[in-house]
DOLO-587783 format. One record per residue (C-alpha): residue in one letter; x, y, z. Coordinates in steps of 0.02 Angstrom, whole numbers, plus 50000, padded with zeros to 5 digits. Example, Ala and Ser with C-alpha at 12.3 -4.5 7.8 and 13.67 -1.06 7.14 Angstrom:
<rs>
a506154977550390 s506844994750357 
</rs>
This chain:
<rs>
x474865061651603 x473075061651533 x472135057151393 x471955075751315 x474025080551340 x474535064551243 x473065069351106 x473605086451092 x475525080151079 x475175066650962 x474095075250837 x475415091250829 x476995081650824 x476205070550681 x475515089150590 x477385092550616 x478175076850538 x477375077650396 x477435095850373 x479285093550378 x479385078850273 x478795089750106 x479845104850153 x481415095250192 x481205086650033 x482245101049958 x483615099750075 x483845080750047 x483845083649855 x485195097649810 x486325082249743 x485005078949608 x484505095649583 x486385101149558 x486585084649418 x484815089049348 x485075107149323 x487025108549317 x487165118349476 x488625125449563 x488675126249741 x488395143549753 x486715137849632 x486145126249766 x486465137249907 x485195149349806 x484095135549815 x483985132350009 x484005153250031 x482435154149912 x481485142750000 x481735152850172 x481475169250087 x479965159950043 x479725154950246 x480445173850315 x479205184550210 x477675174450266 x477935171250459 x477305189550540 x475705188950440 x475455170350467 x475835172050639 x474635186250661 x473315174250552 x473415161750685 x473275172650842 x471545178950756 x470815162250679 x471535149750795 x472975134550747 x471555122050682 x471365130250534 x473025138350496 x473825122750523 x472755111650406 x472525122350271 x474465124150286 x474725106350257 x473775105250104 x474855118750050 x476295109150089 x475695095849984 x475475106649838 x477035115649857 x478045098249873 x477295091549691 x477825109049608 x479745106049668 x479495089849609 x478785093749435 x480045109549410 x480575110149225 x481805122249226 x482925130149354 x482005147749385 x480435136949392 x481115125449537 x481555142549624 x479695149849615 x479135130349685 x480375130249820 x479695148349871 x477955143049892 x478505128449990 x479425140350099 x477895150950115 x476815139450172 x477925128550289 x477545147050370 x476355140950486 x477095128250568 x478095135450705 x476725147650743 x475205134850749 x476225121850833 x476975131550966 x475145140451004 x474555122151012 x475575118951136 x475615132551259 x473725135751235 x473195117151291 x474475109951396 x474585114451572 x476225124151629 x477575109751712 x477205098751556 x477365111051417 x479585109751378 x479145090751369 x477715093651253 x478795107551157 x480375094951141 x479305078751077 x478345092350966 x479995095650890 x480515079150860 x479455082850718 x480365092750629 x481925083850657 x481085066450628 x480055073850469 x481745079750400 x482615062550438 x481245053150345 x481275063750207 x483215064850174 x482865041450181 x481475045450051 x482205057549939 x483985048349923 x483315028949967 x482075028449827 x483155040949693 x484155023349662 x482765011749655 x481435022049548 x481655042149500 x482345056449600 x480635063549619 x479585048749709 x480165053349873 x479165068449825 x477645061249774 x477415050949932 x477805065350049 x476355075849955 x475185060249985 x475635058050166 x475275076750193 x473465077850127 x473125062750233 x473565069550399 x472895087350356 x471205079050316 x471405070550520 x472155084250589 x470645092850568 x469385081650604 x470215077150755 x470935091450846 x470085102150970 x471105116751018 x470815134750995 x469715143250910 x470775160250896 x470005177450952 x471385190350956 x470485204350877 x471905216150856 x473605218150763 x475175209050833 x475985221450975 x477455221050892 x478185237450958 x477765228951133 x478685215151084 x480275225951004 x480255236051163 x480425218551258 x482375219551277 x482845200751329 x481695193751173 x482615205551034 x484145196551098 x483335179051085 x482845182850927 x484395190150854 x485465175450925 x484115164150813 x484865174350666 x486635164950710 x485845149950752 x484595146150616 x486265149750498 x487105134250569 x485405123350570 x484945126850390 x486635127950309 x486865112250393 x485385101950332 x485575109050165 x487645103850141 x487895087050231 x487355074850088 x488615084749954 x489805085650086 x489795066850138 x489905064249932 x491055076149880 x492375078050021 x492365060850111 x491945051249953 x490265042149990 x488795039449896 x487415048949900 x486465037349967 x487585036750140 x487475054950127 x485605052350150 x485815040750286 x487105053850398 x485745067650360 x484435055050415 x485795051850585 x485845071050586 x484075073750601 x483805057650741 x485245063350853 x484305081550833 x482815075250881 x483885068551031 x484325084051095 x482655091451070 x482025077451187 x483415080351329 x483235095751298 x481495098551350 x481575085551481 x482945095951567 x481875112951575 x480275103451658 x481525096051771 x483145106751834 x482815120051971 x482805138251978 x481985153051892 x481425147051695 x482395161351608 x484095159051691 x484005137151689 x483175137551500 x484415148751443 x485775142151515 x485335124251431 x485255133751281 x486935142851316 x487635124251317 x487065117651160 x487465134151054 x489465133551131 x489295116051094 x488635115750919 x490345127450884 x491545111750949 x490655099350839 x490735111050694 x492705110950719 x492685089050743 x491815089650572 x493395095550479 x494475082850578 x493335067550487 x494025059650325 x493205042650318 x491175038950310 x491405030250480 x492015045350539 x490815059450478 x489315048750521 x489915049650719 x490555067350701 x488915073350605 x487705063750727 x488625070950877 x488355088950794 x486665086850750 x486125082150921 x486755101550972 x486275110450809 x484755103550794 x484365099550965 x484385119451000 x482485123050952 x481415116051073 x482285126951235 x482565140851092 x480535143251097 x480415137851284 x481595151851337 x480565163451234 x478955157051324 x479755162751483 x479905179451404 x478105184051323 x476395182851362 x475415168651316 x474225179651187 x475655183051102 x476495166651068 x475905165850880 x476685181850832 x478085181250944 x478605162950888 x478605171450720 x479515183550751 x480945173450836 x480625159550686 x480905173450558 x482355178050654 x482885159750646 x482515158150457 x483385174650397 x485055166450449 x484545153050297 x484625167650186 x486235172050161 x487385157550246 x487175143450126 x487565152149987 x489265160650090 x489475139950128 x489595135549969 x490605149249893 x491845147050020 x491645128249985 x491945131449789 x493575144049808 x494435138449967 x493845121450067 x492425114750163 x493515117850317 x493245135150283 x491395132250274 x491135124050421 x492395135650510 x491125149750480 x489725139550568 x490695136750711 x490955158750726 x489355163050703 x488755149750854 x489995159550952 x489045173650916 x487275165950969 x488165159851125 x488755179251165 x486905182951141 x485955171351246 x486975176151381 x486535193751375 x484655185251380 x485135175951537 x485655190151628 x484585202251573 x482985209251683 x481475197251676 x479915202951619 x478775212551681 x476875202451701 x476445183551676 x477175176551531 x476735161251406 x477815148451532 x476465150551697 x477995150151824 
</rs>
């Protein structure tokens, strides 16, 4: 592979990491923001659904932003965002002021998925792009990981908030070389996102809606595994940081495999990269049933890795099997629309996690994850046998 498809890869999955360090920040720290703020887990879950309110509202009109001004800018004046967001969280006084900081944060962590996946399916030649898309979202997975070590690693040797402070400083730093050093697009759509085009574009409305289902179990998961790991098996918080942090490596697994197996298996892309995705969604339900068998630490953190390499190893072919089902001067606003699809499912499931955790049991809880995977499974395989599109599409196959 040449010298310009590592560069491109390099300098977005590093934009990603970091990006993902400051918003994950939140989802590492519901244990202190539950002591600081005597929250109840219903409280909490209102914390993780604010920030993706934050993400939902913004992704259409950020994804439409990029399409027009091109992923260099979007996605380095993002990061700086990021930054500024990540010091508000940490500097929250009060509880209804932590909400309005965790909804910026959300807001601007908008441009990620757009930018990214533009990057990548604007500069790297078709038969290499579900690699680049898998490492590319090792990011998010290996961003996450880092900050859940951060967050709950240097809580016990300093304050809760200087795994804050050091993601803000990493992310001004790599905005700063992101763009200096990046050369992709420049932008140039002109017009409004087709979005009726796009609605009218049966197999992608079902991609989308089963990223409703799926995004419920990725999100609810992230944002419940440390008070789970402290509160029902009985470990510390900082082991709950380290099975998040197991979580989000075994995630970034799948994501690899993942995309490795779309460049590789044969057949037409929308029946062999759904059909991947088919196995990871019916896949992420099982683990989600092995997590209530686990009583011991030893225990959740195999159960917990093994389910994060399905539930978080899902979004790399998620976005590749909607590459096979859009054109390529759409990605930005379709990749929106799918991520807003994906984030909406953060809105109302952790809170439904954690008032089922509060009344009846975290069996319960993760009982409800494993239905609603069910129910993305049912729906991405009405998207493998549905009619492919009409035209060339993003994927170039």
């Amino acid at each position: 592979m040449d010298t310009s498809y590592w560069r491109t890869v390099s300098l977005v999955t590093l934009w990603q990491i970091s990006a993902s360090i400051c918003y994950y920040t939140v989802f590492a720290a519901t244990p202190f923001f539950r002591d600081e703020f005597g929250l109840s887990g219903f409280e909490v879950g209102l914390v993780v659904t604010t920030l993706t309110l934050g993400y939902a509202v913004f992704l259409l009109p950020l994804g439409a932003i990029t399409d027009r001004f091109g992923e260099r800018r979007t996605l380095s004046l993002g990061l700086i965002g990021l930054a500024a967001g990540t010091l508000l969280v940490a500097g929250a006084p009060t509880y209804a002021l932590l909400l309005a900081a965790v909804f910026l944060l959300g807001s601007v962590y908008s441009t990620a998925m757009p930018g990214t996946n533009k990057a990548v399916y604007d500069s790297i030649a078709p038969g290499r792009q579900n690699m680049a898309m898998g490492i590319k979202q090792v990011g998010v997975t290996g961003g996450s990981g880092i900050s859940a070590l951060l967050v709950t690693g240097l809580a016990g040797v300093f304050f809760w908030q200087a795994g804050f402070l050091i993601a803000t400083g990493v992310a001004v730093v790599v905005a700063i070389g992101f763009f200096l050093l990046y050369e992709g697009s420049g932008g140039g759509t002109t017009s409004y996102p087709d979005l009726r085009g796009l609605a009218d574009n049966r197999p992608y409305v079902l991609l989308a809606t089963s990223g409703l289902f799926s995004g419920a179990a990725l999100f609810t998961t992230t944002g419940y595994t440390v008070l789970y790991v402290e509160e029902s098996i009985g470990a510390s918080v900082a082991f709950g940081g380290v099975v998040l942090a197991l979580v989000q490596l075994f995630g970034s697994g799948g994501r690899l495999v993942g995309g490795w197996l779309a460049d590789r298996l044969p057949g037409d892309p929308q029946t062999r990269i759904g059909g991947i995705l088919l196995v990871q969604t019916l896949a992420s339900a099982a683990m989600f049933v092995v997590v209530t068998t686990t009583s011991t630490p030893l225990g959740a953190g195999v159960a917990f890795s093994a389910l994060g390499f399905f539930v978080l190893g899902f979004t790399g072919v998620y976005y590749s099997c909607m590459a096979t089902l859009v054109p390529a001067d759409e990605m930005g606003s379709a990749t929106a629309g799918c991520q807003l699809t994906l984030t909406s499912g953060a809105l109302l499931a952790p809170p439904a996690f954690g008032y089922l955790a509060d009344t009846m049991s975290y069996r319960a809880s993760w009982w409800l994850l494993a239905g609603v995977c069910l129910a993305a499974a049912g729906l991405v395989a009405a998207v493998i046998r549905s009619d492919p599109p009409v035209g060339e599409t993003a994927m170039g196959e």
